[in-house]
VMD Tcl script that draws the C-alpha trace (Angstrom):
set ca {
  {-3.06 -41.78 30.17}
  {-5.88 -42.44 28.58}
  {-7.22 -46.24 28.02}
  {-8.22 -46.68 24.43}
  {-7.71 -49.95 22.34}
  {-5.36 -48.12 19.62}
  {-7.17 -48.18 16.16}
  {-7.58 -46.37 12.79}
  {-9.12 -43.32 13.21}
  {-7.80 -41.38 10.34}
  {-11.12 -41.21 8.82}
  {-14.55 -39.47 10.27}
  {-17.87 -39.56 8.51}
  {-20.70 -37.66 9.32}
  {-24.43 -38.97 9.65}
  {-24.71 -38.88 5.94}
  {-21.43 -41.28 5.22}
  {-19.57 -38.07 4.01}
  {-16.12 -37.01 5.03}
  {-15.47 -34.97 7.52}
  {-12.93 -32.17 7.47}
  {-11.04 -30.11 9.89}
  {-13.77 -27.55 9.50}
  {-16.16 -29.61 10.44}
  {-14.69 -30.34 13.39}
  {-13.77 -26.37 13.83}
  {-18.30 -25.87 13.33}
  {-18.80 -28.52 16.04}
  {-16.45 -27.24 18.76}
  {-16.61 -23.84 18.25}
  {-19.80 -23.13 20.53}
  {-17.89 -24.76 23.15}
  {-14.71 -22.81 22.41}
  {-16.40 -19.19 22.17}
  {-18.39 -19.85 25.24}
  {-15.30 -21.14 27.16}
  {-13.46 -17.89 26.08}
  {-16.46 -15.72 27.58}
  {-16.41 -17.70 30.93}
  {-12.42 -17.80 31.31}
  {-12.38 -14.22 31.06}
  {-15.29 -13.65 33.17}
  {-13.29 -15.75 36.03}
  {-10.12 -14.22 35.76}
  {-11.33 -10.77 36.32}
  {-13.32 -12.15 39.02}
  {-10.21 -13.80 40.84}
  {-7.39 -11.05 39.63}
  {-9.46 -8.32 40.99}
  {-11.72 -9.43 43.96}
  {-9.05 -12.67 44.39}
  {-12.45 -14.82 44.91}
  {-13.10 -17.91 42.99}
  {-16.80 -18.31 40.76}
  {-18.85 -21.16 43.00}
  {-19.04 -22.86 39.92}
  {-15.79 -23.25 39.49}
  {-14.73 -24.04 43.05}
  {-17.29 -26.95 42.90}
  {-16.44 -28.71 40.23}
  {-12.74 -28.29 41.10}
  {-10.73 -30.98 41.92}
  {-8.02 -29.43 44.19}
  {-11.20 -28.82 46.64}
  {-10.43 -29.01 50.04}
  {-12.24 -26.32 52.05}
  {-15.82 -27.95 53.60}
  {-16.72 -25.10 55.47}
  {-15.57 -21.74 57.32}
  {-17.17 -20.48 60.67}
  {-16.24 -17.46 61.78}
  {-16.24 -16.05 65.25}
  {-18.32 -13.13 65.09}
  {-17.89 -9.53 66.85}
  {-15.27 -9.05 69.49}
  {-13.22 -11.64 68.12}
  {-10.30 -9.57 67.47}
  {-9.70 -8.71 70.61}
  {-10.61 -11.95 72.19}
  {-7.86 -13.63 69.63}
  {-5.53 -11.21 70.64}
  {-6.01 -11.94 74.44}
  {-5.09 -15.72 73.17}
  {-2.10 -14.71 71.60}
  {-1.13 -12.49 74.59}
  {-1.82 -15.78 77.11}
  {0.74 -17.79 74.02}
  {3.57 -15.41 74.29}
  {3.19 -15.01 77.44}
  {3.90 -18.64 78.61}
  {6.05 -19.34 75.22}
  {2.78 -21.83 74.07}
  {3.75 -23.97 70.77}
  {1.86 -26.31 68.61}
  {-1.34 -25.38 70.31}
  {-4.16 -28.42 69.57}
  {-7.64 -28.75 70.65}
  {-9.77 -31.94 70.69}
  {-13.05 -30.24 72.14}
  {-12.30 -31.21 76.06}
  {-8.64 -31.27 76.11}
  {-5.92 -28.82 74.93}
  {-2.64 -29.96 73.78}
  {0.32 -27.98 73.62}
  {4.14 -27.11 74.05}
  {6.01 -24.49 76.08}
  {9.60 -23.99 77.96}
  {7.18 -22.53 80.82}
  {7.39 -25.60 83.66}
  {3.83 -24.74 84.97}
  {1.24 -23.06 83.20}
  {-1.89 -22.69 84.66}
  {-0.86 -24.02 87.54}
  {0.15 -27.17 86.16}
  {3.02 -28.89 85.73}
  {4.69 -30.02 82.26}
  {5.87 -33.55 81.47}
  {9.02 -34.37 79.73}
  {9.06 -36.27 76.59}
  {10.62 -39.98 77.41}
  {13.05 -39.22 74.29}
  {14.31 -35.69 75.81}
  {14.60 -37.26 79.39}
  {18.56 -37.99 78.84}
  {19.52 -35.09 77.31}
  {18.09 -33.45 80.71}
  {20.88 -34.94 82.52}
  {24.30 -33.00 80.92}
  {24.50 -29.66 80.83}
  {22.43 -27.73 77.94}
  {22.13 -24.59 76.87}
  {18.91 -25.54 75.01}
  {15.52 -24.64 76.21}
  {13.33 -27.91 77.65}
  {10.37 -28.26 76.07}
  {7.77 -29.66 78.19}
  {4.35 -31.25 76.98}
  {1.02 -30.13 78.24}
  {-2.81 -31.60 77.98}
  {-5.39 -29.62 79.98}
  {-8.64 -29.99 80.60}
  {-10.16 -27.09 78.19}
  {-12.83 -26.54 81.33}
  {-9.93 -24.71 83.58}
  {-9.91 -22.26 80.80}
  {-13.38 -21.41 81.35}
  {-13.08 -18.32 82.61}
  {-11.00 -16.72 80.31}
  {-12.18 -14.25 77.72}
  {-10.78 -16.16 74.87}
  {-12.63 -19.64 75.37}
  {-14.88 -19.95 73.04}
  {-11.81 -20.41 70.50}
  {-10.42 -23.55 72.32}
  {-14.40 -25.64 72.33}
  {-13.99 -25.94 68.95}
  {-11.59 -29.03 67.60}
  {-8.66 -27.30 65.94}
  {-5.19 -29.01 64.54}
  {-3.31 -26.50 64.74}
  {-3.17 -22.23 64.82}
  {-2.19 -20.94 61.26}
  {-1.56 -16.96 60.24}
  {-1.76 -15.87 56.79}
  {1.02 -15.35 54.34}
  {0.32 -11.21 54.91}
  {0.64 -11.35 58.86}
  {3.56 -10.19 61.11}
  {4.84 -9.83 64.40}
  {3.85 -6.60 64.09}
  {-0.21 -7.01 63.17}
  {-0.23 -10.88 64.05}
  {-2.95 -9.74 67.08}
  {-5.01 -7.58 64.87}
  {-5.56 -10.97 63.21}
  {-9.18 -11.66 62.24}
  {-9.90 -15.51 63.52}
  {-12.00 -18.48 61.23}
  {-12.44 -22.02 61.63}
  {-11.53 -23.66 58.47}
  {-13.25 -27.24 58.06}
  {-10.75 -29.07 55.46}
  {-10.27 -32.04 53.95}
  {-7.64 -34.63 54.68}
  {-4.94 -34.04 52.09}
  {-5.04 -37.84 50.23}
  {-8.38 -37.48 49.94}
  {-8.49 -34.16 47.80}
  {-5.76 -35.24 45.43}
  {-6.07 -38.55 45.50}
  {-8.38 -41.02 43.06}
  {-7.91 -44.40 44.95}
  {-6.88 -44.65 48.24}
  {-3.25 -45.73 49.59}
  {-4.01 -48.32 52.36}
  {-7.54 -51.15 51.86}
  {-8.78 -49.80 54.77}
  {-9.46 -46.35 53.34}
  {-12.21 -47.87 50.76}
  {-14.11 -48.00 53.97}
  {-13.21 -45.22 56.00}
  {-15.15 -42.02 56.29}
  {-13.44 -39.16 54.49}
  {-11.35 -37.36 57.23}
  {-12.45 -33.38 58.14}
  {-10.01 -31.46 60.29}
  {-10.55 -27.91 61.55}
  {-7.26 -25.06 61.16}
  {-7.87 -22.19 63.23}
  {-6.55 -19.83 61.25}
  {-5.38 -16.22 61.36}
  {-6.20 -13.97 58.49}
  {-5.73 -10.19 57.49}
  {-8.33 -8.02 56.71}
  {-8.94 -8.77 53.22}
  {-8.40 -12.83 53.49}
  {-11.31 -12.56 55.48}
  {-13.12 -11.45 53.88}
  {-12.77 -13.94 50.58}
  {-12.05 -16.99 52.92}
  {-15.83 -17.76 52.50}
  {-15.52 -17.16 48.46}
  {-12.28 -20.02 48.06}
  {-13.04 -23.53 47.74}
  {-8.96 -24.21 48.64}
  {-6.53 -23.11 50.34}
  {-3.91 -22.32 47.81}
  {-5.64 -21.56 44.83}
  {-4.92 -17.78 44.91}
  {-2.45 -15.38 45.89}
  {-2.26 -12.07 45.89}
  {1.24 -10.21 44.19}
  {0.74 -6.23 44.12}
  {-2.09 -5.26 43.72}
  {-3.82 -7.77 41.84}
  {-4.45 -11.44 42.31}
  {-2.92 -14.68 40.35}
  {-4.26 -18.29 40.50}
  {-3.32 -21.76 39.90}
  {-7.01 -22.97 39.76}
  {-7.37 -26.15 36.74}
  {-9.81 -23.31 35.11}
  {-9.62 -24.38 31.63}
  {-10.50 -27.99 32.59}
  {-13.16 -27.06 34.87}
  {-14.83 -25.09 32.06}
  {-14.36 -27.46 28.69}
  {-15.69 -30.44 31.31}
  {-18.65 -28.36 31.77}
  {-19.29 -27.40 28.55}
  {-18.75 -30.15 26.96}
  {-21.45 -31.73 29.14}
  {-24.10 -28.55 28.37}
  {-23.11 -29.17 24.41}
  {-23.74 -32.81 24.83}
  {-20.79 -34.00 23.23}
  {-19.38 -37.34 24.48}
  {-15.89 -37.21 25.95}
  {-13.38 -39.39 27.85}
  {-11.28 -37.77 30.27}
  {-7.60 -38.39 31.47}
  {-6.89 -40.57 34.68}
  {-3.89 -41.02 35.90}
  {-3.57 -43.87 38.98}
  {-2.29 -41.86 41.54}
  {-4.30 -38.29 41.18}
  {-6.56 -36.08 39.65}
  {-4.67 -34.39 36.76}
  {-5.91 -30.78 36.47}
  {-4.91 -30.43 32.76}
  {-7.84 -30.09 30.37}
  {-6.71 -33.36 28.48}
  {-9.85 -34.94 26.86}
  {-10.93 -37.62 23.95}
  {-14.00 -36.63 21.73}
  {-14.82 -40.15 20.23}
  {-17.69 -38.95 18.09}
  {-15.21 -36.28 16.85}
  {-11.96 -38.19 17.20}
  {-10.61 -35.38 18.24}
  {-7.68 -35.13 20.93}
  {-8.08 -32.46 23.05}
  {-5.18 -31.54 25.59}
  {-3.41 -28.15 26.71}
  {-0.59 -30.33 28.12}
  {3.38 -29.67 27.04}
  {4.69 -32.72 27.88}
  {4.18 -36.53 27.77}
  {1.39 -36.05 25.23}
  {3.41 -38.24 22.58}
  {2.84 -41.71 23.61}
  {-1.10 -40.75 23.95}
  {-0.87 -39.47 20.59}
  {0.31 -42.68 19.04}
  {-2.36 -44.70 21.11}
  {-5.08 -42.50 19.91}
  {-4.23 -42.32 16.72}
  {-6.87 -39.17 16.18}
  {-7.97 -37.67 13.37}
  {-7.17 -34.23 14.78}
  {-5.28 -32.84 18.13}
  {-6.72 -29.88 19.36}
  {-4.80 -27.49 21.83}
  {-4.65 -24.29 23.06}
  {-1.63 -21.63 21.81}
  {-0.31 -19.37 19.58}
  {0.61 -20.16 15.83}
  {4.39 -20.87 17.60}
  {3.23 -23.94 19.23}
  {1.90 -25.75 15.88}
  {5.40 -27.08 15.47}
  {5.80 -29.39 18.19}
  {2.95 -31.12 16.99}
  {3.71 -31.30 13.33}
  {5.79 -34.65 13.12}
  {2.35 -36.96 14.89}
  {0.75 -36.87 10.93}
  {-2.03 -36.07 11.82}
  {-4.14 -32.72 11.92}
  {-3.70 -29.58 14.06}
  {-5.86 -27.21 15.41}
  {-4.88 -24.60 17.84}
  {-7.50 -22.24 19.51}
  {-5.69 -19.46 20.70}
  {-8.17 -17.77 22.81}
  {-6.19 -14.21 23.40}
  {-6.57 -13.66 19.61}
  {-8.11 -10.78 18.70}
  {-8.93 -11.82 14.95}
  {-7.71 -14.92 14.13}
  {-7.90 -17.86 17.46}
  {-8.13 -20.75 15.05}
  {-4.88 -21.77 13.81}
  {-5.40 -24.71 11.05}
  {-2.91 -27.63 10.47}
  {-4.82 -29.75 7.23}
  {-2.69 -32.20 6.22}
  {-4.56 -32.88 3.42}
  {-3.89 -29.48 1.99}
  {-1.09 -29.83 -0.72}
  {2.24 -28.17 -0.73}
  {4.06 -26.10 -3.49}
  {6.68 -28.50 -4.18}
  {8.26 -26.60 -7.46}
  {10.81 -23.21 -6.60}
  {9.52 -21.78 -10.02}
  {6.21 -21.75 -8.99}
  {6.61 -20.52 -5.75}
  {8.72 -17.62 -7.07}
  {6.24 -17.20 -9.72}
  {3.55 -16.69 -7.06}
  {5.99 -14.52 -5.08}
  {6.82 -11.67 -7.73}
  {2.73 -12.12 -8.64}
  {1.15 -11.24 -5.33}
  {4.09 -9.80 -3.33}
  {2.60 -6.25 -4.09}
  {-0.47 -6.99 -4.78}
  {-0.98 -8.32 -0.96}
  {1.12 -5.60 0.79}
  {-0.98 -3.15 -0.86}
  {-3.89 -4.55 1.85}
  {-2.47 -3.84 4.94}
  {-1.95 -1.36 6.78}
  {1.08 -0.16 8.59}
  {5.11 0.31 7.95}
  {5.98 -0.98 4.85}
  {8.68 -3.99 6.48}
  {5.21 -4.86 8.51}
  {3.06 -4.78 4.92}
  {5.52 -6.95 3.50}
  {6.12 -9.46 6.19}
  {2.20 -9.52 6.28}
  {2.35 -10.72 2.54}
  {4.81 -13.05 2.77}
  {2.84 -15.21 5.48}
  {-0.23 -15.20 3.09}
  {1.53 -16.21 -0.03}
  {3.23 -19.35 1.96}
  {-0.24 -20.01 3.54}
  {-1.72 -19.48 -0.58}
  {1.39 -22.20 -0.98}
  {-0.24 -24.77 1.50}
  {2.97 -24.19 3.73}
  {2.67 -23.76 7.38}
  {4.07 -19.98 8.07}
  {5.89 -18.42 11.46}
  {7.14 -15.33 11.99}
  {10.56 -14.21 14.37}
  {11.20 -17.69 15.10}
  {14.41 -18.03 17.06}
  {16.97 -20.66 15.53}
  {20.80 -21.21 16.88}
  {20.77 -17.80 18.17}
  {18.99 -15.67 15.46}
  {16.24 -14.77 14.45}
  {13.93 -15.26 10.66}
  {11.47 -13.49 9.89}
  {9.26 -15.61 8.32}
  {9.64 -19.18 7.49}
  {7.42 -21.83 5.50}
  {7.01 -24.88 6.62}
  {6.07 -28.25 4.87}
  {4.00 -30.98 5.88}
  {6.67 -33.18 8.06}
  {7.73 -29.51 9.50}
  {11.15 -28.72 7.66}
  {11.69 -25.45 6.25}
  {11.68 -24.88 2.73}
  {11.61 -21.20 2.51}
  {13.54 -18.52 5.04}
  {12.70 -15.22 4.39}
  {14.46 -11.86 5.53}
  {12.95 -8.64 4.39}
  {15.46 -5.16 4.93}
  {14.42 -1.43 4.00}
  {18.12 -0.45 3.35}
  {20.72 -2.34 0.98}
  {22.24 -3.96 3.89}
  {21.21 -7.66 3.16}
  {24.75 -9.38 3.12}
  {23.99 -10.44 6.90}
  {20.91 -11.89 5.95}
  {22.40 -14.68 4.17}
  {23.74 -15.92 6.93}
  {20.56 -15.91 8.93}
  {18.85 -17.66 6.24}
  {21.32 -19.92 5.69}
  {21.28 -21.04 9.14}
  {17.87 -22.33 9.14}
  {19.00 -24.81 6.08}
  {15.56 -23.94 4.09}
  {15.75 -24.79 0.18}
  {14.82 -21.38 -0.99}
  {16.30 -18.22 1.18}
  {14.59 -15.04 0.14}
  {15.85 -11.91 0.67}
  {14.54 -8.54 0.18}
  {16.64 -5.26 0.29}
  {15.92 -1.76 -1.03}
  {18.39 -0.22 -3.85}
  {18.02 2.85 -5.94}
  {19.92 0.69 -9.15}
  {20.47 -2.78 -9.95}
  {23.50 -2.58 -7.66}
  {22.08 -5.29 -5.59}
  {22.68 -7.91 -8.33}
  {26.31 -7.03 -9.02}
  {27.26 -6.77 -5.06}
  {25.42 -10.39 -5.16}
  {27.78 -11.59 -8.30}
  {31.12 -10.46 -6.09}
  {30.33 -11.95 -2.71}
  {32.20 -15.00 -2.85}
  {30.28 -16.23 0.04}
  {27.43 -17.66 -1.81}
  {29.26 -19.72 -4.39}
  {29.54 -22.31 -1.29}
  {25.73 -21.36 -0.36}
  {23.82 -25.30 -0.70}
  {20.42 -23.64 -1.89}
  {19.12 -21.26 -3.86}
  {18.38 -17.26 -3.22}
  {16.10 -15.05 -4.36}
  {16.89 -11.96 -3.97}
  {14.10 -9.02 -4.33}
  {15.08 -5.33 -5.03}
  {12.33 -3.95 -4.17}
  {12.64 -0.56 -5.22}
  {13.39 -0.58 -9.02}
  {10.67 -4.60 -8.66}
  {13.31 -6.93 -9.90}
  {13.99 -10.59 -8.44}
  {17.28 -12.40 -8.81}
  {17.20 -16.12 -8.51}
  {21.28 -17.18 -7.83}
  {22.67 -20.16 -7.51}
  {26.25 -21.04 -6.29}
  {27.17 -17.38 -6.97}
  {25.56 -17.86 -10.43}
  {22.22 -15.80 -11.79}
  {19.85 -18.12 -13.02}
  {16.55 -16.17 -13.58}
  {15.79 -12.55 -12.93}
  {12.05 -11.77 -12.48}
  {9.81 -8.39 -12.95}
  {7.54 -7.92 -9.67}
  {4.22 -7.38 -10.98}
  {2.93 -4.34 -9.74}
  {-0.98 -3.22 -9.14}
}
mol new
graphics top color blue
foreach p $ca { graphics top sphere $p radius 0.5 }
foreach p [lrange $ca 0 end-1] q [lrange $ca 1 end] { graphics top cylinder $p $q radius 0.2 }
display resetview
């Protein structure tokens, strides 16, 4: 995690000794933000269509393990598959080369006119009757090979033959051949080294002769690892750090001063970072951000989402931003927890039967869309922290406001027929202190179905229910009407 002394950091000032406010913070970042958006989706089409990796990218990454890739040149399809002919032929396994000597495994007893050994371990089994295969163990000279076709593949040091995930039995020896130069596996993922005599140890290189289709290939030379794409159809996905590789780098064009995540025993590849000029937390981590949180203490968290996510991070007091970077419109989504909160029902009712039409009126669509559209603008007017279809205990609101700490204090279900009766239910479930429900009757109807369902005598909060067709509001309590309302129309 990272290593800062835990302080107050509640409050930023600017140059000028003023306050700074989440927007601020929003006008500092957002160069970085809009740019990183541009380059992300400039990768991805890069890698999902061509399934090759930016250079860019691949250099700065830290999963990096591919040093260099020689290929063989022409003929080397059919010299590889005179190889794997001379393999199956005398049942060759494990097949090694140091540069003078090859190393292998076969059940053949002589291969190239020379006699196996057999492993000290397997020599007792040799003496009962088997009906396993022996396995003898081979090291020749690579020079006896000289003559055949195929040697130019064995000069080279290799650890070991490897076919791609897209090769079979079947097109295994219309294999295109590479030397892959990788490096040793601790030292790619690893920040400090296992053993003291690794501090001064060379890094290790090791050579896979490997075995690729076609289109492999040709993007071998374009990957800086060796699992960082896959192909699935006909496109290509990847598990590349992207986002980390990109803020890092931007951050460092923008100049802005940032402290990165270390953990002891790898390189993380989330984008988790500390802006200390900013005191900003920046992270697109899901889990074991809270203790970080705490140390921090930042003025803001910023993460990347949808306006789902802002939950989870509501209970750290402290503010929220979320960039959500497939947004069309709206990719900031703004947690201020200085903004106040509509505390009084009356007013927020007042505010409802006010702008309910007036707001619907502005967008376009179905009216149960226009309507759900107003109600998250009046609870953002409100200072409460809106979300639409959020699943609860198995159902599903369709808007709720949320306060400061989180809790709902508003549910809201919004019907274009006079069935609402269900609704309570679903509002109730979600144990807001206001439920609102709107439902579409030709007469005042609604209000004396409301009066006979004994349900909501027992109900612990209050109801409004809208009719929205003759624009009158029915505040009930415990089965009781307390207040009806006139929706002001425009």
């Amino acid at each position: 995690m990272l290593k800062i002394r835990k302080k107050n950091l509640s409050i930023i000032k600017s140059e000028d000794g003023a306050m700074f406010k989440v927007n601020d913070v929003i006008g500092k970042l957002r160069p970085v933000l809009e740019e990183y958006t541009i380059e992300k989706a400039n990768a991805e089409q890069q890698i999902t269509q061509k399934g090759t990796v930016p250079a860019g990218l691949c250099e700065n990454c830290p999963n990096k393990n591919i040093v260099k890739v020689s290929k063989f040149g022409n003929n080397s399809q059919q010299l590889l598959s005179g190889l794997l002919s001379w393999m199956q032929t005398n049942d060759i396994r494990g097949l090694q080369s140091d540069g003078e000597v090859l190393a292998f495994k076969s059940t053949k007893k002589i291969v190239e006119n020379i006699e196996g050994t057999i492993p000290l371990l397997s020599i007792g089994g040799t003496l009962e009757p088997s009906t396993e295969k022996v396995i003898y163990d081979y090291r020749i000279s690579i020079s006896r090979l000289k003559k055949k076709p195929f040697y130019r593949f064995l000069k080279a040091p290799f650890v070991g033959m490897y076919p791609c995930a897209h090769l079979d039995r079947e097109n295994i020896k219309a294999a295109f051949p590479a030397l892959v130069t990788v490096m040793d596996e601790y030292t790619t993922y690893q920040i400090r080294p296992r053993h003291v005599e690794q501090l001064w140890e060379e890094e290790e290189e090791k050579n896979k002769l490997e075995l690729l289709c076609a289109e492999c290939y040709e993007r071998i030379e374009f990957l800086g690892c060796e699992s960082g794409v896959r192909r699935e159809g006909f496109i290509y996905r990847y598990s590349c750090p992207v986002r980390r590789i990109l803020i890092e780098h931007l951050l460092e064009k923008n100049k802005i001063q940032y402290v990165t995540s270390e953990k002891e025993s790898y390189r993380p590849i989330e984008a988790t970072f500390y802006l200390p000029e900013f005191k900003v937390f920046l992270t697109d981590a899901y889990r074991d951000v809270e203790e970080t949180i705490k140390a921090l203490n930042p003025f803001c968290i910023l993460t990347f989402g949808s306006k789902q996510d802002l939950i989870r991070y509501l209970g750290f007091s402290t503010n929220v931003i979320i960039f959500d970077e497939n947004a069309k419109d709206q990719q900031f989504i703004i947690f201020d927890r200085d903004i106040r909160v509509e505390q009084s029902i009356e007013k927020i009712i007042q505010t409802i039967v006010q702008k309910l039409d007036e707001y619907s009126d502005k967008v376009r669509g179905k009216e149960h869309d226009r309507l759900i559209a107003a109600f998250q603008r009046i609870g953002q007017d409100l200072g409460f922290i809106v979300q639409s279809e959020i699943p609860m205990k198995g159902i599903r609101v369709d808007v709720i406001w949320l306060n400061r700490e989180g809790k709902i204090d508003v549910a809201i279900e919004v019907e274009t027929s006079a069935q609402w009766k269900k609704d309570v239910i679903t509002t109730w479930e979600s144990e807001p202190r206001l439920a609102v429900i709107l439902a579409h009757y030709k007469t005042d109807k609604a209000v004396s179905d409301a009066i006979q369902y004994n349900l909501l005598e027992y109900m612990p909060h209050k109801l409004l229910l809208i009719n929205y067709l003759i624009k009158k509001a029915y505040l009930i309590e415990k089965g009781c009407i307390l207040k009806i309302y006139d929706l002001k129309s425009i």
